[in-house]
C-alpha positions in Angstrom: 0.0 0.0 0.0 1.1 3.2 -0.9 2.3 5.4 1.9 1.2 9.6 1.9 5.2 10.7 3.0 3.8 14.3 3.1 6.4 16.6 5.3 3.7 19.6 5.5 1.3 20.4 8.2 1.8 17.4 10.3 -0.2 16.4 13.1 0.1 13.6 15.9 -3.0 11.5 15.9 -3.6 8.8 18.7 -4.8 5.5 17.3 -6.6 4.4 20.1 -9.2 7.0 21.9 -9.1 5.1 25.1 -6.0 4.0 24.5 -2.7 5.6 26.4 -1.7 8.9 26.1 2.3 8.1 24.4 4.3 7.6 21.4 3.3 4.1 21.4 -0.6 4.9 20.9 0.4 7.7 18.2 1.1 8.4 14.4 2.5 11.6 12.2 0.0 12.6 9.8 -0.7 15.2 7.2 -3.7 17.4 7.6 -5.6 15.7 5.2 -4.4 12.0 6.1 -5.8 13.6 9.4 -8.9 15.2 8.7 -9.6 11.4 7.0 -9.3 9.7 10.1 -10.8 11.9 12.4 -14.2 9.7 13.0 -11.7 7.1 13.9 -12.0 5.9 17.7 -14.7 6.7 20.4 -17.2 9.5 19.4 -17.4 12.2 21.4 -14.1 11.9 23.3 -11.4 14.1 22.6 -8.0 12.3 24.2 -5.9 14.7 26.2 -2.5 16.3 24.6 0.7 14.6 24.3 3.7 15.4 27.0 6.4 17.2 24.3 8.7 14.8 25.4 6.0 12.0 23.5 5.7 14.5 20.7 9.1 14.6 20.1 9.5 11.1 20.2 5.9 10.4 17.5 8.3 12.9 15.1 11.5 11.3 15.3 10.2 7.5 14.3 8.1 9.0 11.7 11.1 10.6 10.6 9.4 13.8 10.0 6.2 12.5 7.2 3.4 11.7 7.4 2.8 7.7 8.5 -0.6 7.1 6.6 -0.6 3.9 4.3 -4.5 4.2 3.7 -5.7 4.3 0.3 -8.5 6.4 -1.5 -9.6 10.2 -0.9 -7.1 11.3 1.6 -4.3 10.8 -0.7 
């Protein structure tokens, strides 16, 4: 599957709603890749900020693009 590699307008998006708050539970996306996965997870809850020590962390494995391998409109 293609992957999106966009390095613009990046945002951290945790996987899991109810998950835990950390790098492990958390991707690099683009805005769109975003905006597409945004009725992902538990409706209605909006999880808590990262520590900027997790941020930093989500940014370095990325390596600085945009982690989405979905297919279709947010590409």
């Amino acid at each position: 599957m293609a992957k999106c590699t966009s390095e613009i307008n990046l945002e951290i998006y945790l996987k899991n709603r109810n998950g835990e708050n950390n790098a492990a539970n958390a991707e690099l996306l683009c805005e769109k890749c975003h905006a597409a996965r945004a009725n992902d997870g538990v409706s209605g809850q909006t999880p808590a900020s990262l520590p900027f020590d997790e941020q930093s962390e989500v940014i370095i494995m990325a390596g600085g693009q945009c982690e989405c391998t979905r297919s279709g409109s947010c590409h």
